[in-house]
N, CA, C and O of each residue as an XYZ file, in Angstrom:
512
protein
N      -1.379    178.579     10.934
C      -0.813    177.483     10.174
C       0.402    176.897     10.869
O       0.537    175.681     10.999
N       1.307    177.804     11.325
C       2.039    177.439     12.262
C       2.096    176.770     13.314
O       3.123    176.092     13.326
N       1.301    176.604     14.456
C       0.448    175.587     14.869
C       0.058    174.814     14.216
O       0.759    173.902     14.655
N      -0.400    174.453     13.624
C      -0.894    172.830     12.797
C       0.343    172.195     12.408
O       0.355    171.011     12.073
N       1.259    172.822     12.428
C       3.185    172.038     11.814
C       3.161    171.423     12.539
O       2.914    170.217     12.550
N       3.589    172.584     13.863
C       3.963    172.169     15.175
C       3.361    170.543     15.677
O       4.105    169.610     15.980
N       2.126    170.504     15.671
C       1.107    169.434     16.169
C       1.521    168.408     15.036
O       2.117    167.401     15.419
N       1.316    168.526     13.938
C       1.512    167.520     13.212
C       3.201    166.934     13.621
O       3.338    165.741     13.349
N       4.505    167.634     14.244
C       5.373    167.339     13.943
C       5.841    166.283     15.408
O       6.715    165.439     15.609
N       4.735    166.880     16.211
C       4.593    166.026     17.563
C       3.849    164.733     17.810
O       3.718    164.182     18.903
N       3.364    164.311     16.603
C       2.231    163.564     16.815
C       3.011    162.288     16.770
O       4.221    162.346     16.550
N       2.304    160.928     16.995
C       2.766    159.412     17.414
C       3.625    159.188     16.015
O       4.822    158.903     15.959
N       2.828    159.362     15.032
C       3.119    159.009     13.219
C       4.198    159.355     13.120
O       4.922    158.378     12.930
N       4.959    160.654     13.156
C       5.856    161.039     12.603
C       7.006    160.617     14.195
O       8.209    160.739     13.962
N       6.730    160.292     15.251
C       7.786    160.367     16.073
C       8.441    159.006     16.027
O       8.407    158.467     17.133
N       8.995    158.325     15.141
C       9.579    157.250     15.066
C      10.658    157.205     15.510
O      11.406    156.342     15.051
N      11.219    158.218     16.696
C      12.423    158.040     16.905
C      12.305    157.378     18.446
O      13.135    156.719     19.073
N      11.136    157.750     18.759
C      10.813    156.555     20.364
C      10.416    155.364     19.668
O      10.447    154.373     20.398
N      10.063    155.153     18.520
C      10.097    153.308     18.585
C      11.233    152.794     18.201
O      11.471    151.616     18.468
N      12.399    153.790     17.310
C      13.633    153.030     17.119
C      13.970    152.535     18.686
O      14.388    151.403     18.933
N      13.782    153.312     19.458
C      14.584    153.658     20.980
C      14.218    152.000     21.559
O      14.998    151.205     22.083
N      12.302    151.776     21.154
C      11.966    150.989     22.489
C      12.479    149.509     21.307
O      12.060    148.467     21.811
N      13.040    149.307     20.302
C      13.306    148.331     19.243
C      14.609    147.932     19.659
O      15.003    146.774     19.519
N      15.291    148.835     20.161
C      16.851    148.691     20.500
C      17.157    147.981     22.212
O      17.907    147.173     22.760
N      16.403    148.595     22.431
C      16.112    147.515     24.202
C      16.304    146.181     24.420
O      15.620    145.221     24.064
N      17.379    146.239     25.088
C      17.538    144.579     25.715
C      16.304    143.475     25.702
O      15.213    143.912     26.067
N      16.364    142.369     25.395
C      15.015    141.539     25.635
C      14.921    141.289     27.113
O      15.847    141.142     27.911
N      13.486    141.269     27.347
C      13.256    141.019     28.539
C      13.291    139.803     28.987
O      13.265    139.780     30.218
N      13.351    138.542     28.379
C      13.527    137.519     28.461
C      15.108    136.994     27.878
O      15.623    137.661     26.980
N      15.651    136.090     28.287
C      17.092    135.419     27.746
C      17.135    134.021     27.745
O      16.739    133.477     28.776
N      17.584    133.202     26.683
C      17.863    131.452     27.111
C      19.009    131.568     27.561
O      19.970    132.179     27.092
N      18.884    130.796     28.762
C      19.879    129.817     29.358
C      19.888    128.693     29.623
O      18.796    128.205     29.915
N      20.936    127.921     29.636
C      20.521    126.448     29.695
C      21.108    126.294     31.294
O      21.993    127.030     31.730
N      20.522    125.310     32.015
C      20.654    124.715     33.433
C      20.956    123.067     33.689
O      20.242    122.135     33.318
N      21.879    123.013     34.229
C      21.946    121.116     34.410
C      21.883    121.524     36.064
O      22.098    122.597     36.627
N      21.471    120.116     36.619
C      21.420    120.406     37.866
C      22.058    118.483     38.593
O      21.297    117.523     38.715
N      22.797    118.479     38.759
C      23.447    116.838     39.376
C      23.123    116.692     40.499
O      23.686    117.389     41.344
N      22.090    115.725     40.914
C      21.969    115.367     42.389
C      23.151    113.992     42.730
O      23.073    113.272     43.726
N      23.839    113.912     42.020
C      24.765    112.691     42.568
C      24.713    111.836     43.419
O      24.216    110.750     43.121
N      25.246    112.088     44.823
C      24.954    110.675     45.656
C      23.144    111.128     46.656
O      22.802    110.683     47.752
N      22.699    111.681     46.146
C      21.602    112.231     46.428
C      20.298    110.753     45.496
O      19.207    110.403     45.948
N      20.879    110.301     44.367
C      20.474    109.182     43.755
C      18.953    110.106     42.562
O      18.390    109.618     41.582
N      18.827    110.909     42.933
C      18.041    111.583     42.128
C      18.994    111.693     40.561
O      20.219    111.654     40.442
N      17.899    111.845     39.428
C      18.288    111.969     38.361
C      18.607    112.989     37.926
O      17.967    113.958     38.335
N      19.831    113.262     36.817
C      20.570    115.037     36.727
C      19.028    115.471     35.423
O      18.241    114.925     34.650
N      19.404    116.733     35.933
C      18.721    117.476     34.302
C      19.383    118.043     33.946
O      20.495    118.263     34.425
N      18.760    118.624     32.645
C      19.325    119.827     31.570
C      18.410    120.126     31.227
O      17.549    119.265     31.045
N      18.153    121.389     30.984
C      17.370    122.520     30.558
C      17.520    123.239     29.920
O      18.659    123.704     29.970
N      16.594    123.848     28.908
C      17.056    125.356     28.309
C      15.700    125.919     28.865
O      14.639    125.301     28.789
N      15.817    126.887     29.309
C      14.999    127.825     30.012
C      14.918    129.321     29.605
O      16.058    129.598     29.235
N      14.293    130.198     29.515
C      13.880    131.499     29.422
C      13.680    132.174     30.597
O      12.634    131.922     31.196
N      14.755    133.307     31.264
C      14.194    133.914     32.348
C      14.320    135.592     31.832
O      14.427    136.159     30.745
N      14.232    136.067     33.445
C      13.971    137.656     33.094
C      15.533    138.042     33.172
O      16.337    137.747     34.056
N      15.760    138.887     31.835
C      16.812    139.348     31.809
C      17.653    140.204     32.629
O      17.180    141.323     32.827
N      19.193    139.865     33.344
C      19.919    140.111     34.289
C      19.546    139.769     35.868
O      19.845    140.403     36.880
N      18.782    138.535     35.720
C      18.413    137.884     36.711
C      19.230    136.895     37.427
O      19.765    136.085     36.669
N      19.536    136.699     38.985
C      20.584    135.722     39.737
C      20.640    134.670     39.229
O      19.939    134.734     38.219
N      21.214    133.380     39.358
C      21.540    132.168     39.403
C      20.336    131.650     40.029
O      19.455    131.084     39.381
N      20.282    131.877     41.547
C      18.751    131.584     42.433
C      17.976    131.696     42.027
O      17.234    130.715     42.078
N      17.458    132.919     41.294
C      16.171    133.416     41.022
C      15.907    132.271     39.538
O      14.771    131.833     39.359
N      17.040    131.883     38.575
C      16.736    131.034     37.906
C      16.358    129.763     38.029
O      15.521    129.176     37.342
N      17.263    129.164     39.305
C      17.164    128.581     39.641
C      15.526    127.811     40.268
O      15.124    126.680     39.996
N      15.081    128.476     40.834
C      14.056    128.891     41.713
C      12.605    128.618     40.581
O      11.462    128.460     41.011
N      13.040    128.608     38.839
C      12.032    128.311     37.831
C      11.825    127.287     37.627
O      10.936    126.926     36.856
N      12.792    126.309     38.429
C      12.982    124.823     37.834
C      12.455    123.886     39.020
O      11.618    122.986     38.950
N      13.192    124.355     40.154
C      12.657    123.330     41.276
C      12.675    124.851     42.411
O      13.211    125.959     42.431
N      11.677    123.997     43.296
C      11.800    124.700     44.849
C      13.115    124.579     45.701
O      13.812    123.572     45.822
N      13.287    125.675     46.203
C      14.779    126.028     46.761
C      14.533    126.144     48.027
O      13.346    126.234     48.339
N      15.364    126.171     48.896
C      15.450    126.639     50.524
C      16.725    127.626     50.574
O      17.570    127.412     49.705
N      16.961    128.621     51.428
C      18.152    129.031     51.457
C      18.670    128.978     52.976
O      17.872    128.578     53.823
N      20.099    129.398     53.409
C      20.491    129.311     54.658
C      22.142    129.225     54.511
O      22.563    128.965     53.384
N      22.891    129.381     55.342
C      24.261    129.589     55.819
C      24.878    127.705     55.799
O      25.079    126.900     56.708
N      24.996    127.632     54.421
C      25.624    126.177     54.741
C      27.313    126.533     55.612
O      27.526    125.863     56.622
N      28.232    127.396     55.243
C      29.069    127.477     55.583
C      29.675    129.005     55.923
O      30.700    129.229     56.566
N      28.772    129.998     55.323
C      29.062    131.353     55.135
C      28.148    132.332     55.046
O      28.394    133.383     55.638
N      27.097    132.219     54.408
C      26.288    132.795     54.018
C      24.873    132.786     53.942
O      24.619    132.519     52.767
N      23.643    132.961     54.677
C      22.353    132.963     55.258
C      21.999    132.840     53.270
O      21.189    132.024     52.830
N      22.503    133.459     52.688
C      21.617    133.750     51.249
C      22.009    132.417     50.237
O      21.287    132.227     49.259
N      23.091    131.559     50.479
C      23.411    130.400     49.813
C      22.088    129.397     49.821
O      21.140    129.390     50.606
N      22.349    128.579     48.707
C      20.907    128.113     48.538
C      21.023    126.525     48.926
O      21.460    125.839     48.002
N      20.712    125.831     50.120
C      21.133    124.924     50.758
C      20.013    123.781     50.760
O      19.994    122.856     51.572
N      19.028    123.987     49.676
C      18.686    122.667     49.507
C      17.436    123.275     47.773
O      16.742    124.264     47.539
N      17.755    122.088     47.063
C      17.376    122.149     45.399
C      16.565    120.838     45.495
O      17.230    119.811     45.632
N      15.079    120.716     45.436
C      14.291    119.751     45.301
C      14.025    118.883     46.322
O      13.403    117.823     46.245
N      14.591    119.449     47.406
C      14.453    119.053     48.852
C      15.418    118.155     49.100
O      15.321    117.443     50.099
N      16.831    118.008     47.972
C      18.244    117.852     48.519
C      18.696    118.481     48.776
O      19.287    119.151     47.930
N      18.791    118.763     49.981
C      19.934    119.471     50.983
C      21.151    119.124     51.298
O      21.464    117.948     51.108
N      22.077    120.001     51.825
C      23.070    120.249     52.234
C      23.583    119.118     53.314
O      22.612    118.990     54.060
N      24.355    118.461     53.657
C      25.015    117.626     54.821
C      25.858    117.611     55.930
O      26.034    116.549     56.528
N      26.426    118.678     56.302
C      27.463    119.394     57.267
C      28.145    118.176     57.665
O      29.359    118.195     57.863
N      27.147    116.645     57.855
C      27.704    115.604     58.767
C      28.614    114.171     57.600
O      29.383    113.217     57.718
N      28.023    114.738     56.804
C      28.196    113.866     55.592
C      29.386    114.037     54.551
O      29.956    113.237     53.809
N      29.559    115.641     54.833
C      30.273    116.534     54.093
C      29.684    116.770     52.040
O      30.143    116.984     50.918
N      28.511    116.540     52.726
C      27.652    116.801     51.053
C      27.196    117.779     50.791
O      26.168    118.001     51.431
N      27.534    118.685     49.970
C      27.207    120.349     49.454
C      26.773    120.498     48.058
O      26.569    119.554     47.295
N      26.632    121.872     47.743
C      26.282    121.681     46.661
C      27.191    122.765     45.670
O      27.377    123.961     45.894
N      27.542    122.205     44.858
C      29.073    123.567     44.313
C      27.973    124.281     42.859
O      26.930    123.637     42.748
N      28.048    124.901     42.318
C      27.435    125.818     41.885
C      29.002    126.820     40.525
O      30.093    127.280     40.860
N      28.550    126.785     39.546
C      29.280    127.037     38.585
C      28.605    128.153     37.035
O      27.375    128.197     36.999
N      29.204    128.806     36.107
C      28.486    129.484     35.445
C      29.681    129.359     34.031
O      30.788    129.864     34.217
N      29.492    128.916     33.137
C      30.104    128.611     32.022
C      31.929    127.923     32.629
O      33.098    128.168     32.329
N      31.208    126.992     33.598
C      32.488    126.653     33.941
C      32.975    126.988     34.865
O      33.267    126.201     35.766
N      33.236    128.426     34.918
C      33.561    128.855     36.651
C      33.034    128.857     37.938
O      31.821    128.737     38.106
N      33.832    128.984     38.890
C      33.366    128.610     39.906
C      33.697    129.647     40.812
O      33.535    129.534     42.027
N      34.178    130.708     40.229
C      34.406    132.006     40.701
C      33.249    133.061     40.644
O      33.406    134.239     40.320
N      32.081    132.484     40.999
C      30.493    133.381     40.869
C      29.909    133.159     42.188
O      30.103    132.177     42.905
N      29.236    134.088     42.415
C      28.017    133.998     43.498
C      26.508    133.753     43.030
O      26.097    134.559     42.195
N      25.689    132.825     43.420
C      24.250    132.250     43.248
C      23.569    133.392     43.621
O      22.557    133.527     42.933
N      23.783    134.599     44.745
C      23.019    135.311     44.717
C      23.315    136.816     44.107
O      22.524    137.759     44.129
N      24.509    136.810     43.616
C      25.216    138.213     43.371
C      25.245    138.308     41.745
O      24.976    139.321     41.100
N      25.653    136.962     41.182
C      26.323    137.139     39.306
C      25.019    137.268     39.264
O      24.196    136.789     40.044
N      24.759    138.248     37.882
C      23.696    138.413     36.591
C      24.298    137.645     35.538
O      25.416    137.707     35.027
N      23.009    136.685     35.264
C      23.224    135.933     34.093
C      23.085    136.692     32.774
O      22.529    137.780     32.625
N      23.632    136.002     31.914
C      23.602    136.863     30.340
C      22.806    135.618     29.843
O      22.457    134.637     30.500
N      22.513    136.016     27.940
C      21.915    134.773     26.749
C      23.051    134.013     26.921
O      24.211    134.413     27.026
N      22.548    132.672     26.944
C      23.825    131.688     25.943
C      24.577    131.223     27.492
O      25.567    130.491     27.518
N      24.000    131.719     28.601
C      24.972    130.939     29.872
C      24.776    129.413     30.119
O      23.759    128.958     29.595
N      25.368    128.739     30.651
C      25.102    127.677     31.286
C      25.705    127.678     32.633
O      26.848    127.945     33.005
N      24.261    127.179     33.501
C      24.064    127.087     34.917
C      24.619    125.559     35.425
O      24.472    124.532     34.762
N      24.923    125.596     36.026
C      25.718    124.054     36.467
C      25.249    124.123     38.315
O      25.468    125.040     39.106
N      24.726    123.125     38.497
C      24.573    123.127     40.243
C      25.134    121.504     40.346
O      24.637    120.741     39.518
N      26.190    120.895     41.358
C      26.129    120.085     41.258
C      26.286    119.143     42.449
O      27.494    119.039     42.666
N      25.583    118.416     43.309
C      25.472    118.008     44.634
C      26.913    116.887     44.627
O      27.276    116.342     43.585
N      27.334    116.761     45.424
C      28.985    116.161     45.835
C      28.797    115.505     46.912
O      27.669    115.198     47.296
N      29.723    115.248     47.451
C      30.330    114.392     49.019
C      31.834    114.581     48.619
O      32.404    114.129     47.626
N      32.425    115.486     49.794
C      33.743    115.080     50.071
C      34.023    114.665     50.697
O      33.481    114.733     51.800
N      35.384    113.714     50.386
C      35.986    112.853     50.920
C      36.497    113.427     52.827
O      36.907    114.511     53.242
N      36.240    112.248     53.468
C      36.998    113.171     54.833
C      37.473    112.434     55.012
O      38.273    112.427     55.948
């Protein structure tokens, strides 16, 4: 009889303490919203609210919306140097600045996005 507890006390029915577990789990998906400014690029800006995989880059979100290229505009082989096949200008001095609820203190390939972010990419020309 003792055995039959045992089994009954192991079984799927009574173990509700692995589905509290898998109920409590981060979603695998998150909204974020994305604007993207092509400015003197003459292309039109968007905004988006989008769904990606949760604790996923800037790029990799990026990368849901339009086709990307990457490369060393000024520093870095992993910077993402052209968004919809506007690229970067070295001669022009046209880049692309890149922001996350405002700041501009993030990396495109390093920050994990959270719910509720907003992605900002925004193509420029500085003045020389």
């Amino acid at each position: 009889m003792q055995f039959l507890f045992l089994f009954f006390l192991v079984s799927p029915q009574v173990m509700s303490g692995s589905f509290l577990a898998v109920s409590s789990m981060p979603p695998t998906t998150i909204p974020i919203t994305v604007h993207i400014d092509f400015g003197p690029a003459g292309k039109p800006s968007i905004e988006r609210s989008i769904q990606i995989k949760n604790r996923s880059t800037p790029k990799e979100a990026l990368r849901e919306i339009f086709p990307i290229q990457e490369g060393a505009g000024c520093c870095d082989p992993r910077e993402v140097s052209t968004i919809d096949g506007v690229g970067i200008e070295p001669l022009k001095n046209r880049w692309w600045r890149f922001t996350i609820n405002g700041s501009r203190n993030v990396s495109p390939y390093r920050s994990r996005l959270k719910a509720g972010d907003h992605m900002k990419w925004v193509y420029f020309e500085e003045a020389q």
